[in-house]
N, C-alpha and C positions, 0 to 999 in steps of 0.2 A: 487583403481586404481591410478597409477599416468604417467603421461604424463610430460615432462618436454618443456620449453619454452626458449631461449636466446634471447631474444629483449631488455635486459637490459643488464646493466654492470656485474652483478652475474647471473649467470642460474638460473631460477624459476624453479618450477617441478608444475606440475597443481594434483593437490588431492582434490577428493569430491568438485570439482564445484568451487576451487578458485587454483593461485598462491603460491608458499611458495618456498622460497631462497634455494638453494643448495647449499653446501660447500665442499669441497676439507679438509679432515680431512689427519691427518701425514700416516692413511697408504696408501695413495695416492687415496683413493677411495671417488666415492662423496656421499653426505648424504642431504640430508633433517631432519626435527626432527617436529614428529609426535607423537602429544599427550606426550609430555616429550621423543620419544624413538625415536634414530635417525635409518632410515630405510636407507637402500644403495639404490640407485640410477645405470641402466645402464648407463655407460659414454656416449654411444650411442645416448641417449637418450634427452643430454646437447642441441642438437642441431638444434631443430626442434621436430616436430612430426612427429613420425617414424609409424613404422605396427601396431600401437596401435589407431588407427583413428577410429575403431569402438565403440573400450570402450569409448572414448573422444568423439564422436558423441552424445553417451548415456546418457555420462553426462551431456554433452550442452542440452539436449531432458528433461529429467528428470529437470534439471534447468527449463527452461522455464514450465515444467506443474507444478515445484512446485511454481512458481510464478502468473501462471496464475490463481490455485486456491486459491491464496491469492488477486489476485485482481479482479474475482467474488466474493471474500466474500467481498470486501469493494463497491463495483458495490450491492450487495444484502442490505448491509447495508444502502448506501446512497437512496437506493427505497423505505428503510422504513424512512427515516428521509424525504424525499418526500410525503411520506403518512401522517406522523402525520404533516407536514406542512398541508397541504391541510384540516387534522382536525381542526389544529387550527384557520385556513383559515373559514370554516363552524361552528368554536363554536362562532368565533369572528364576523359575520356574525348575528347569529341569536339571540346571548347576544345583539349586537348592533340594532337589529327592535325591541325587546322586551325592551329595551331603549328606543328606540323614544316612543313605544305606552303608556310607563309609564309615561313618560315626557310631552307629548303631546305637545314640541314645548318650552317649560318651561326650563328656568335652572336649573340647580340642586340647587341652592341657593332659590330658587321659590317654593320648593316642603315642604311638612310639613305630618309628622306622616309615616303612611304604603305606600305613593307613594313614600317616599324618603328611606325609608327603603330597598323596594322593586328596587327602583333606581341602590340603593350601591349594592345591589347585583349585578346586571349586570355591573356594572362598574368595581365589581370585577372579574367577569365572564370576563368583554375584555378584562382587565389590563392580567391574567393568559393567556388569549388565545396570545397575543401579546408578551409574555413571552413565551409562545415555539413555536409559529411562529419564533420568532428569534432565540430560539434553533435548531428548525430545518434546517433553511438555517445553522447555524453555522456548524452543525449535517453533511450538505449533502456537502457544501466547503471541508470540514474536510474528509470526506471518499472517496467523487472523487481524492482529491488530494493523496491519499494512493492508490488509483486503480489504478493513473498516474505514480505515482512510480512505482508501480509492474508492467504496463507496457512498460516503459524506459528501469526497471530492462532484461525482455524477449528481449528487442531491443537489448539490450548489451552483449546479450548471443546468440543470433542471429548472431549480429556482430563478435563476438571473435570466433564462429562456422563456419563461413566464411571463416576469417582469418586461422583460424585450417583447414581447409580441403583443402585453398591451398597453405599452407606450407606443407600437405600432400603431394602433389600432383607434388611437387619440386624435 
């Protein structure tokens, strides 16, 4: 489908959900170039959105749902970097009591044979758990901030959908 736009200095033509320059080639007609192959353009069409506002609706429509399920999947993603936080949360929790009851108040420098053995274990056990506790928060910053994009992205197709229907409407 293409829709064309003049808010700039060269006419844009809108195709498949973005913007692309249009040009006035020697046989006087105008063009776009689509995938390597310049496609003509109504001249009509340079200057605004004309009777094509339902195809351009659709496209605005289909934009935001393909964004929207790309920002459930980063919304699903960050609920599981939430979950194994919260494991790490309860490994480092229960490594950490099974510490005290081995130590029983002692330092680790204070322990000799199978209690210090069994010590290092759990200290290894928090050191890991503490280790994707911070993966995790990394995890769930990292994929909210990909859901906030894709949802900026819907705002902005929101907004130019606006714009589009009431240059329609002109």
């Amino acid at each position: 489908m293409v829709h064309v736009s003049n808010q700039s200095q060269q006419p844009k033509v809108w195709i498949n959900g973005q913007y692309m320059p249009a040009s006035r080639e020697a046989d006087g007609k105008w063009y776009v170039e689509v995938d390597g192959k310049l496609v003509e353009v109504d001249p009509n069409d340079l200057f605004g959105v004309n009777s094509h506002w339902e195809e351009l609706d659709a496209s605005f429509e289909e934009r935001k749902e393909f964004h929207k399920g790309w920002k459930n999947h980063w919304l699903a993603l960050q609920g599981l970097a939430g979950d194994a936080y919260n494991a790490a949360i309860g490994a480092y929790k229960t490594a950490s009591q099974k510490y005290a009851e081995v130590t029983q108040g002692l330092s680790f420098s204070e322990l000799t044979g199978s209690k210090k053995k069994e010590a290092q274990q759990y200290m290894t056990e928090m050191s890991a758990a503490g280790s994707q506790k911070r993966r995790a928060v990394s995890d769930s910053i990292f994929y909210g901030r990909l859901a906030v994009d894709e949802a900026f992205a819907m705002q902005d197709y929101s907004n130019l959908q606006a714009v589009a229907f009431k240059m329609s409407q002109a």
